[in-house]
C-alpha positions as CSV (number, residue, x, y, z in Angstrom):
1,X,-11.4,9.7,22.5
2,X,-12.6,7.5,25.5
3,X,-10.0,5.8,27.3
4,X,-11.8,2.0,27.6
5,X,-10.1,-0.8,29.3
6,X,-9.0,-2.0,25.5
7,X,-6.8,1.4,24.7
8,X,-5.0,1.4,28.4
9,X,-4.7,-2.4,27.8
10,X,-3.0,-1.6,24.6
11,X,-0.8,1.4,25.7
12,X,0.5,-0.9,28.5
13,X,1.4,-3.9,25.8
14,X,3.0,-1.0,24.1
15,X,5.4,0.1,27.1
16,X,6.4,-3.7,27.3
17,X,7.0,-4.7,23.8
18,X,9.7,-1.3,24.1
19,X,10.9,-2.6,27.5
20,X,14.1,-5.0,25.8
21,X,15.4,-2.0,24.0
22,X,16.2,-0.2,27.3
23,X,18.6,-3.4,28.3
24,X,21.4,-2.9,25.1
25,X,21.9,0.0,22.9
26,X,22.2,-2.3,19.7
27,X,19.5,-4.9,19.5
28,X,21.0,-8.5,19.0
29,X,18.8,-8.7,15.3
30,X,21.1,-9.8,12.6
31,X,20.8,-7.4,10.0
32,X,20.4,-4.4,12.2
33,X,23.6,-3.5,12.7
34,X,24.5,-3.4,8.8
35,X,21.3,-1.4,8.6
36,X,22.5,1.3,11.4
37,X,26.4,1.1,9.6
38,X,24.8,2.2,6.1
39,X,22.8,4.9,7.7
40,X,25.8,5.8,9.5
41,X,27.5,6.2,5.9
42,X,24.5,8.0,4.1
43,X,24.8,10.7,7.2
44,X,28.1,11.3,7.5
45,X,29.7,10.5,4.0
46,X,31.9,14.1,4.1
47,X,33.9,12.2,6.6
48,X,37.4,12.1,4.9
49,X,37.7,8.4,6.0
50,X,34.3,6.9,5.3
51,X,34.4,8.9,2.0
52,X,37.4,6.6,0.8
53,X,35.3,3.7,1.0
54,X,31.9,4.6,0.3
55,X,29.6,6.9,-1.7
56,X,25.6,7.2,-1.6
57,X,23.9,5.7,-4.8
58,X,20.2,7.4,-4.8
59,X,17.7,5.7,-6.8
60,X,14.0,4.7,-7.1
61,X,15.0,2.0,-5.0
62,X,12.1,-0.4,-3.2
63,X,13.4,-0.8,0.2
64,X,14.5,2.6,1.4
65,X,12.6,2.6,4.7
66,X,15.4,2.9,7.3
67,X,17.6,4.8,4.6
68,X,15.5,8.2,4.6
69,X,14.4,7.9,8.4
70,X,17.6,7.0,10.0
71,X,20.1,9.1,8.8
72,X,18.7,12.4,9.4
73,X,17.9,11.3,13.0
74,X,21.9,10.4,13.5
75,X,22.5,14.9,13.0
76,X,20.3,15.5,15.9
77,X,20.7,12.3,18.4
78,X,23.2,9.8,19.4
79,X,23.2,6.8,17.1
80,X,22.7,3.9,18.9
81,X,19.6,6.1,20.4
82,X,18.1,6.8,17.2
83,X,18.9,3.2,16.3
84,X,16.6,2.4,18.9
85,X,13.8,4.9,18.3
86,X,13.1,4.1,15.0
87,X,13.4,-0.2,16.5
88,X,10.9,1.1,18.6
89,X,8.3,2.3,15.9
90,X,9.0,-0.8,13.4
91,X,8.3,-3.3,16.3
92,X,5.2,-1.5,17.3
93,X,3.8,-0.7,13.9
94,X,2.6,-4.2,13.1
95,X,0.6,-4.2,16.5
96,X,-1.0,-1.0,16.6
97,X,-1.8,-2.2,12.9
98,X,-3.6,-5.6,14.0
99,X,-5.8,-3.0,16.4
100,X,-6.7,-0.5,13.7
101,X,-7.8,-3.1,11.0
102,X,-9.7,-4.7,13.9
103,X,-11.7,-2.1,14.7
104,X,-12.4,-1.0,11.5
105,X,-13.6,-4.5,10.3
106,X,-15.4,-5.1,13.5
107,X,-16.0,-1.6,14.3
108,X,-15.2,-2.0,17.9
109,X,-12.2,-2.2,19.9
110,X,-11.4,-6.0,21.4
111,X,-9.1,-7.3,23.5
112,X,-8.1,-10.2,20.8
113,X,-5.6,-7.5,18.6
114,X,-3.8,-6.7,21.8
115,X,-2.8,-10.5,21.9
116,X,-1.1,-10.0,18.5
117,X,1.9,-8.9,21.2
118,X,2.9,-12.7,21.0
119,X,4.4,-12.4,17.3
120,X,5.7,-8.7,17.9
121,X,9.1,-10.4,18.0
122,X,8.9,-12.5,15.3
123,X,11.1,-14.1,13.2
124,X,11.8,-11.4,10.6
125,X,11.9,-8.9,13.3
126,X,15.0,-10.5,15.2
127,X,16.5,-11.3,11.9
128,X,16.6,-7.6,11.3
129,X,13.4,-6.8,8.9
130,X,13.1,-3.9,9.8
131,X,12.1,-1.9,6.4
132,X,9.9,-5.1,5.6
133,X,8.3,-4.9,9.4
134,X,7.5,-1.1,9.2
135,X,5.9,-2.0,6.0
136,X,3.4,-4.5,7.4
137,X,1.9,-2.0,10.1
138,X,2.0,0.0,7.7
139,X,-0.2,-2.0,5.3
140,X,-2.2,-2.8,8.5
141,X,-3.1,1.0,9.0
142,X,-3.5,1.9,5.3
143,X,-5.9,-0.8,5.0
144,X,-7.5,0.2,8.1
145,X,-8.3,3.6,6.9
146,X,-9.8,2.3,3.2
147,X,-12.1,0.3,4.6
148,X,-13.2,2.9,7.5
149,X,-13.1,6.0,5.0
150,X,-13.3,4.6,1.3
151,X,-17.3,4.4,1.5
152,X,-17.8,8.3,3.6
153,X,-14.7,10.0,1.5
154,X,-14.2,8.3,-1.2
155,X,-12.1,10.7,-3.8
156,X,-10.0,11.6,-0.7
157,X,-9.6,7.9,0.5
158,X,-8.1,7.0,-3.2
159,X,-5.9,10.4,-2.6
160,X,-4.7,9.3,0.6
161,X,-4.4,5.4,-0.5
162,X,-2.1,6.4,-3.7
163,X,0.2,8.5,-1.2
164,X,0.4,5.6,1.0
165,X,0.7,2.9,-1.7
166,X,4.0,5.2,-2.9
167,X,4.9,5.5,0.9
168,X,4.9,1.2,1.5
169,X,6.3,1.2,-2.4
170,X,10.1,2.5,-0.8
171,X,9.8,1.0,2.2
172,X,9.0,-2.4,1.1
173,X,7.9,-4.2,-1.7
174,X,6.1,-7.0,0.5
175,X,4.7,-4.5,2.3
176,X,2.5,-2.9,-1.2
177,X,1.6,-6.4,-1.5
178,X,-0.2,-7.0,1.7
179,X,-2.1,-3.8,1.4
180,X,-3.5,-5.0,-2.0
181,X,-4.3,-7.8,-0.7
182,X,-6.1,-6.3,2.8
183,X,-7.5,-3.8,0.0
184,X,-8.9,-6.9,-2.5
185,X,-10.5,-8.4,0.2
186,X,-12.2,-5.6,0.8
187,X,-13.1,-4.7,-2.5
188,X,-14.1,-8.4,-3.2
189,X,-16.5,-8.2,-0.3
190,X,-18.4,-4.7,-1.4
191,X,-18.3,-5.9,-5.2
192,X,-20.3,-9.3,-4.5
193,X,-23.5,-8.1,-3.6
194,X,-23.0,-5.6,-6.7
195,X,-22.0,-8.6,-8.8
196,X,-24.5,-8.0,-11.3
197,X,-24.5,-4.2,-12.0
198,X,-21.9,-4.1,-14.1
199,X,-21.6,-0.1,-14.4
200,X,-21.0,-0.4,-10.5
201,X,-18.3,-2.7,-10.7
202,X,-16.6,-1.0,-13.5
203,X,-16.9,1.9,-11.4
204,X,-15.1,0.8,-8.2
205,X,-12.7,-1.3,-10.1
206,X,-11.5,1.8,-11.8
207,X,-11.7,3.9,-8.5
208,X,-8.9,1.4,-7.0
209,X,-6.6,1.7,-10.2
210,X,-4.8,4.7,-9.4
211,X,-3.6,2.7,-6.3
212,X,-1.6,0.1,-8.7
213,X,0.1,2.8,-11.3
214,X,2.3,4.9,-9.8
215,X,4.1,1.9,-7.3
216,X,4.0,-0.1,-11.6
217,X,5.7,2.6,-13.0
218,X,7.9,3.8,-10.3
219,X,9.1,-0.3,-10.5
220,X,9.9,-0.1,-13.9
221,X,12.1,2.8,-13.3
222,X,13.8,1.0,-10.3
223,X,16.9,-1.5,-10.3
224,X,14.6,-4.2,-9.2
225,X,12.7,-3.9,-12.1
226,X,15.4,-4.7,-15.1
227,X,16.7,-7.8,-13.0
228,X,16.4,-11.5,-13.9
229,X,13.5,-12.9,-12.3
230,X,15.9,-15.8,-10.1
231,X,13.7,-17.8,-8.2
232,X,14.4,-20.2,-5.9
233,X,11.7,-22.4,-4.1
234,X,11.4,-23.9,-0.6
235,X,10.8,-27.6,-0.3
236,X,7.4,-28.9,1.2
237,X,8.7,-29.4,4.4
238,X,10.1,-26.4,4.4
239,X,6.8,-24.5,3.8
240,X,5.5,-26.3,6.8
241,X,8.5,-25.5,9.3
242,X,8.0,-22.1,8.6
243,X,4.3,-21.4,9.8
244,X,6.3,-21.3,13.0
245,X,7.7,-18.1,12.4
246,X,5.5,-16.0,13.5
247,X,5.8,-17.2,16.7
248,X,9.8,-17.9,16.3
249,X,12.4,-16.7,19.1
250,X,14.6,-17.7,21.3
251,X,12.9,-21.2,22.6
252,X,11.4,-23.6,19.9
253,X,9.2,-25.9,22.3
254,X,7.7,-22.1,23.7
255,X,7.4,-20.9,20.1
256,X,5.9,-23.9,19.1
257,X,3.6,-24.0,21.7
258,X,2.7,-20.4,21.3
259,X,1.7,-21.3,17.8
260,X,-0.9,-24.3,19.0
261,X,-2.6,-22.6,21.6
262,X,-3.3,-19.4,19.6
263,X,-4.5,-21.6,16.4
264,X,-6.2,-24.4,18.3
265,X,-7.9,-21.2,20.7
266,X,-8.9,-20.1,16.8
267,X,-10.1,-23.7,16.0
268,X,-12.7,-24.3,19.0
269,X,-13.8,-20.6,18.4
270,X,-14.9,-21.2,14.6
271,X,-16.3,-25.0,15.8
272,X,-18.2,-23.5,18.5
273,X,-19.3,-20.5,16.4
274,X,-17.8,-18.3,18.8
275,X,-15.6,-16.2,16.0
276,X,-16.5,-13.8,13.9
277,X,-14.8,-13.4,10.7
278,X,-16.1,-10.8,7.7
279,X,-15.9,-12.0,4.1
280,X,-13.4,-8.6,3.4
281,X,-10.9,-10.4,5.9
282,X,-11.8,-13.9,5.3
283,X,-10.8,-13.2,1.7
284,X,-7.5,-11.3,2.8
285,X,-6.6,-14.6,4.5
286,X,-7.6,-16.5,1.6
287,X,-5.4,-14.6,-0.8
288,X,-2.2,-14.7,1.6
289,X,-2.5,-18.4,2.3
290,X,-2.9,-19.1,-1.7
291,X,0.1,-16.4,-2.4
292,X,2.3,-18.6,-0.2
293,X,1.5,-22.2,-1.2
294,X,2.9,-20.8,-4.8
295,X,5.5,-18.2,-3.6
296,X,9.2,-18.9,-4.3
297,X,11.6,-18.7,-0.9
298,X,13.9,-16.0,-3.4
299,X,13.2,-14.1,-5.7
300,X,15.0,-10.9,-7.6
301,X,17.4,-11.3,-4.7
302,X,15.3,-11.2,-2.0
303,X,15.5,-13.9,0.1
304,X,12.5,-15.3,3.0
305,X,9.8,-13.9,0.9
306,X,7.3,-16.7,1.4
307,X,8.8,-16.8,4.9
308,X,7.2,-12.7,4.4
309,X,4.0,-14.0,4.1
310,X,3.8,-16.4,6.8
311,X,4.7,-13.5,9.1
312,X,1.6,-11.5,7.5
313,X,-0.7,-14.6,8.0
314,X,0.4,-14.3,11.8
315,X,-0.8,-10.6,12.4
316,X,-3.9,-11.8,10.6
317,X,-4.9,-14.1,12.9
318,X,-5.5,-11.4,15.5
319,X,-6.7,-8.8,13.4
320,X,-8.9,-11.0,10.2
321,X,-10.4,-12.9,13.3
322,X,-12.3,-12.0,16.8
323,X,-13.5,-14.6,18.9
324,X,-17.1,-13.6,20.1
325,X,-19.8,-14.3,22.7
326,X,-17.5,-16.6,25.1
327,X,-18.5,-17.5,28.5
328,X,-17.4,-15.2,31.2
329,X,-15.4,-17.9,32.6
330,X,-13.7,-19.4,29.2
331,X,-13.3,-15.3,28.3
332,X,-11.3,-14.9,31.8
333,X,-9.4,-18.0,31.5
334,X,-7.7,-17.2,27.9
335,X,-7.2,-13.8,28.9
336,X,-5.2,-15.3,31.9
337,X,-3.7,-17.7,29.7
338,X,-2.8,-15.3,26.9
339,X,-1.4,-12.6,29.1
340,X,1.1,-15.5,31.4
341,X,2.2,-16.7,27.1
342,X,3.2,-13.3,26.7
343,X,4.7,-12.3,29.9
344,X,6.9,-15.6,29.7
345,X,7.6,-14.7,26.2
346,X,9.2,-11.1,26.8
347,X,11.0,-12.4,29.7
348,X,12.8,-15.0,27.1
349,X,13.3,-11.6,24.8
350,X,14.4,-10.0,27.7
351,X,17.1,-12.5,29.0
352,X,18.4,-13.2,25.7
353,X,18.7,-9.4,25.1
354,X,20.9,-8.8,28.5
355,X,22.8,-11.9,27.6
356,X,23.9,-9.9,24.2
357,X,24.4,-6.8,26.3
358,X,27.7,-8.9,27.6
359,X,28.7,-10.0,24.1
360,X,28.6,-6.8,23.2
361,X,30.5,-4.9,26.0
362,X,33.3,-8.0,25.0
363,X,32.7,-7.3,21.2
364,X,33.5,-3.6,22.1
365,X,36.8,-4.2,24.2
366,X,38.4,-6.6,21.1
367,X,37.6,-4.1,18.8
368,X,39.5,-1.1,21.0
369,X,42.1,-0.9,19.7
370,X,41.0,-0.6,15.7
371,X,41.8,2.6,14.2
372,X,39.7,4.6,11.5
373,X,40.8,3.2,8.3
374,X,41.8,0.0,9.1
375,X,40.8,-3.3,7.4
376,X,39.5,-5.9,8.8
377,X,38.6,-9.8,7.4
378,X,36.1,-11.5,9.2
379,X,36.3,-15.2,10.3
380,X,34.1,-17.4,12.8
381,X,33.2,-21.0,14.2
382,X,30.3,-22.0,12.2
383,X,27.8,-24.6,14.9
384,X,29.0,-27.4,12.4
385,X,32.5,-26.9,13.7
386,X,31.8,-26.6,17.4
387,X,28.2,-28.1,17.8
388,X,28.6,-28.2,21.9
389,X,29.8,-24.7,22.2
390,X,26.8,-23.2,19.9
391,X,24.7,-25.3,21.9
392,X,25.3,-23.9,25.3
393,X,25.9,-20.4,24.4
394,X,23.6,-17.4,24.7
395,X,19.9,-17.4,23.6
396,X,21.1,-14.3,21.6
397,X,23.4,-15.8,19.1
398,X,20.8,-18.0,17.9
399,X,17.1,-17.8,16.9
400,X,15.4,-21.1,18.2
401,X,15.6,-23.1,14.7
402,X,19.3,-22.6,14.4
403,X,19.9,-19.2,11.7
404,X,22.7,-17.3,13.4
405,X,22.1,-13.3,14.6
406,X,25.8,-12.3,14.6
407,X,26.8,-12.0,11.2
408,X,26.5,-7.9,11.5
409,X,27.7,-7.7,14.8
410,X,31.3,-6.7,13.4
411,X,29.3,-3.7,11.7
412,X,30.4,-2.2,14.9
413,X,33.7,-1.8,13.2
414,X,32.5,1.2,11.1
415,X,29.7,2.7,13.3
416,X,32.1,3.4,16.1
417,X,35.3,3.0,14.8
418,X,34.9,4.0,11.1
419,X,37.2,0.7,10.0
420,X,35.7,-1.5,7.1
421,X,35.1,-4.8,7.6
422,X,33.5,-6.6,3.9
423,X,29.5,-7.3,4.4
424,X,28.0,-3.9,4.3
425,X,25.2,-4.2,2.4
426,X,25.5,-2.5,-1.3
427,X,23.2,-4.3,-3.5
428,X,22.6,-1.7,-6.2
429,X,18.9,-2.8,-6.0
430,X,18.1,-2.7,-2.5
431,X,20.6,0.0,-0.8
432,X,21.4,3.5,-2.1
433,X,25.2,3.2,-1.6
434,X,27.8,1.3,-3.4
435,X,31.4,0.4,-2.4
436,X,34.3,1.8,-3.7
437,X,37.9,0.5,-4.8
438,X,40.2,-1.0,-3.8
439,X,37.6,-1.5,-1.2
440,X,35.2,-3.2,-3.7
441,X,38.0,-5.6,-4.7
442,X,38.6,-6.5,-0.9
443,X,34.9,-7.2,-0.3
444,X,34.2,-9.1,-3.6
445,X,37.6,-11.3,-2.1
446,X,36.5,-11.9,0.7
447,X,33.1,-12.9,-0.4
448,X,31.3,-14.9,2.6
449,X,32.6,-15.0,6.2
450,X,35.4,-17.4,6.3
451,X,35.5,-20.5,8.3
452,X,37.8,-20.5,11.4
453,X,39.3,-23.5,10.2
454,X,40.4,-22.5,6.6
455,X,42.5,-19.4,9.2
456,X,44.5,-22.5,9.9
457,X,45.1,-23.9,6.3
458,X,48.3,-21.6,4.5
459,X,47.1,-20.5,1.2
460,X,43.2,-20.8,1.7
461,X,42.1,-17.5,2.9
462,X,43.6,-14.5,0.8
463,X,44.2,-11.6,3.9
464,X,46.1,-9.1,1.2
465,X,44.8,-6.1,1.8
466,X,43.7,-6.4,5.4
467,X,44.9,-5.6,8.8
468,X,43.2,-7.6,11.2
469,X,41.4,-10.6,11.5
470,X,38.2,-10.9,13.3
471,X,37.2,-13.7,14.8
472,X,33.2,-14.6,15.7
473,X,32.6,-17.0,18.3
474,X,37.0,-17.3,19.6
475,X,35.4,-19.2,22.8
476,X,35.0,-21.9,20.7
477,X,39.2,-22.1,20.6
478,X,41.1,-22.7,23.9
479,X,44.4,-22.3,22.1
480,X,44.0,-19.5,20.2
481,X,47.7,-17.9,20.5
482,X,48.6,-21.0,18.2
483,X,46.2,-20.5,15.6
484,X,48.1,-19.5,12.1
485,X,50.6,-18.0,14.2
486,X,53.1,-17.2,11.5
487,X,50.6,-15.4,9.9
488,X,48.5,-13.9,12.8
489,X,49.2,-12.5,16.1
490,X,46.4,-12.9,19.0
491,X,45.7,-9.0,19.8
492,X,42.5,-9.0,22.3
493,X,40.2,-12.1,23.0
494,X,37.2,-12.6,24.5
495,X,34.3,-15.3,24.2
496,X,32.4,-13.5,21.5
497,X,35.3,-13.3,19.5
498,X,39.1,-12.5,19.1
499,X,41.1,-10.1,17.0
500,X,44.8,-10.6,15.5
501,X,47.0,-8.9,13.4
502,X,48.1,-9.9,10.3
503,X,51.7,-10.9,9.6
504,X,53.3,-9.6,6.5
505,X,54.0,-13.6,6.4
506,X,50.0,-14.1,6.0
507,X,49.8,-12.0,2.2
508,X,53.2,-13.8,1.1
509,X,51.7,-17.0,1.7
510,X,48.8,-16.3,-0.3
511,X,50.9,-15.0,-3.2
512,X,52.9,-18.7,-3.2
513,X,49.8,-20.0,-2.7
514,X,48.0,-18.9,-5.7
515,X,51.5,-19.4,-8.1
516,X,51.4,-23.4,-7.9
């Protein structure tokens, strides 16, 4: 392979997309550190401790990715390491994806994928995605290689396509979806000028069905499959504040901006008929926009999944499209421009990243002095109770429309202390591992993370059971020695939160409590 410009362009982009991970050895994304806990129990569940609280549940189970990669990676490297490693491949996945479908719909390399970079850290990645994420690149590639290969090899393209259909089916649904879609489009556009030889159609129709039954009947075997179909639907506004997610970190005026330039760049391209655009991609894009105007925001128990889409539309728009033809000078001056958006971009991604290495190294020294086994409730200040505080605290805490990343921070609790804290993910038809008692009980209790407040109230929060309390955000409270002090006792405290002990007082409360 010739090393163009395009390919050392890209492997640099790749070094710099890695770059944050080498500033903090757990990411601030919010449901990555729940992810790296289970994995920590799926590897080491002969540990006499971890064993008393947990035991794998294997099934056919759509949303496995991290499940089968991680573990086996925590026997042979250090775990925050591997953590990072297989961060690394889920973030770049998606990119190198956008490059592959490019050139195989274009059949050149461009410079256009590479600026798929800007929505690398994108909103599902920093909220954690990371089985969904791996899924979309890869779609992306799977897609890439049907419509490179499906017309040269095409009993061994279907071959490869049902393995890789199987492959995205456990590591995310969404992720199956997208490739049918990349494939329909595809399809659509090699069908239409067959339209009228019927025998043809039938014929590549049916070579495309193997792709659909073994992901349809390995879903009717799984969990997922005998569940209620719960939906729950965004509002229209809604809809519309999410096409920013894509784009969506750490400053909303920069991700917002972001968003413009690259769809009004888009815009004067098609007006000026300087974009090129096949029918195969054209379609893809088609579909997705369609699938979300009439997606539901849950569904099954998965939650963002329109919010899924939107993050799919956002790869498309550097791989489905490739501006063409442009003036030398207007080609230099959007390169320029692109390349300063991104720069500024990963610097944001970088400050915010070595502002969580500090909440972290004070998460780390509250947390000392937990031993293996213990049991610890979880509390914080929500940004309702302390607006000013949330509003001048670390990029990291916050994506920049408001959803909290620290729920799972406390998930350090088990990976490095093996303690149990209540939110480790168990959901019979998303994670292969299931709670046991009495730590079920405890966890079902405790249900959501409490509000610092109700700490306060005698009676409202049930801490039977538990050792310690953990408190999320304690910088919020200057007087936190007073707080429920006949029930708890102020341990360790830092910004980033606070842990006490609980007074025998605490559980005797609760008991009068709940007998008026």
């Amino acid at each position: 392979m010739k090393w163009t410009p395009v390919l050392l362009c890209a492997l640099l982009l790749c070094a710099l997309l890695l770059a944050p991970l080498a500033l903090v050895d757990m990411p601030p994304l919010l449901d990555y550190p729940n992810h790296l806990a289970r994995a920590t129990v799926l590897a080491f569940g002969d540990d006499p401790i971890l064993a008393r609280m947990y035991a794998a549940r294997w099934a056919v189970i759509p949303n496995l990715g991290s499940d089968l990669v991680l573990p086996p990676l925590l026997h042979i490297l250090p775990i925050h390491l591997a953590g990072r490693i297989v961060l690394g491949c889920v973030i770049l996945l998606p990119v190198l994806g956008t490059i592959a479908y490019s050139r195989a719909v274009f059949h050149r390399y461009s410079a256009w994928p590479l600026a798929s970079g800007l929505v690398a850290y994108n909103a599902t990645v920093l909220m954690g995605f990371v089985n969904f994420v791996a899924a979309l690149g890869i779609a992306l590639l799977l897609a890439a290689a049907w419509i490179a290969w499906r017309e040269r090899h095409p009993w061994g393209m279907v071959a490869l396509a049902c393995i890789g259909t199987v492959a995205l089916f456990f590591c995310h649904l969404m992720g199956l979806v997208f490739c049918y879609v990349l494939i329909a489009g595809r399809e659509l556009e090699m069908l239409w000028p067959q339209r009228h030889d019927k025998a043809a159609v039938a014929a590549r129709i049916a070579a495309a069905l193997p792709l659909g039954i073994l992901p349809l009947g390995l879903y009717l075997m799984s969990p997922l499959g005998a569940m209620s179909a719960d939906t729950e639907f965004a509002t229209l506004p809604s809809k519309l504040e999410q096409l920013v997610f894509p784009f969506l970190n750490y400053l909303l005026p920069l991700d917002i901006a972001t968003g413009c330039i690259v769809g009004g760049f888009l815009l004067a391209c098609s007006v000026f008929r300087r974009c090129r655009i096949t029918p195969g991609s054209g379609a893809a894009l088609a579909l997705l926009a369609g699938l979300y105007l009439v997606s539901p925001w849950a569904f099954k128990g998965t939650y963002f999944l329109d919010t899924r889409i939107v993050i799919m539309l956002g790869f498309l728009l550097f791989a489905a499209w490739l501006p063409a033809a442009l003036p030398r000078g207007i080609a230099l001056t959007a390169i320029t421009m692109f390349t300063l958006l991104f720069i500024t971009r990963m610097a944001i991604v970088a400050l915010a990243w070595q502002q969580h290495s500090h909440d972290l190294a004070d998460m780390r020294a509250v947390i000392a002095t937990v031993q293996p086994g213990a049991r610890v409730f979880v509390a914080s200040v929500s940004p309702e109770e302390a607006p000013a505080y949330w509003r001048d605290g670390p990029l990291s805490r916050r994506l920049s429309n408001g959803i909290r990343l620290d729920y799972h921070l406390p998930a350090l609790l088990l990976i490095e202390h093996r303690a149990f804290w209540p939110f480790l993910f168990d959901n019979p038809s998303q994670q292969p591992i299931e709670t046991l008692p009495p730590y079920r009980a405890l966890a079902e209790r405790a249900g959501s993370i409490a509000d610092h407040g109700a700490l306060a109230q005698p009676g409202s929060v049930d801490l039977c059971g538990f050792d310690y309390v953990l408190l999320l955000q304690a910088g919020a409270d200057p007087d936190l020695a007073h707080l429920a002090a006949d029930r708890l006792q102020l341990l360790a405290r830092s910004d980033i939160a606070a842990l006490f002990r609980i007074r025998p007082a605490a559980c005797a409360s609760a008991r009068l409590s709940g007998n008026r």
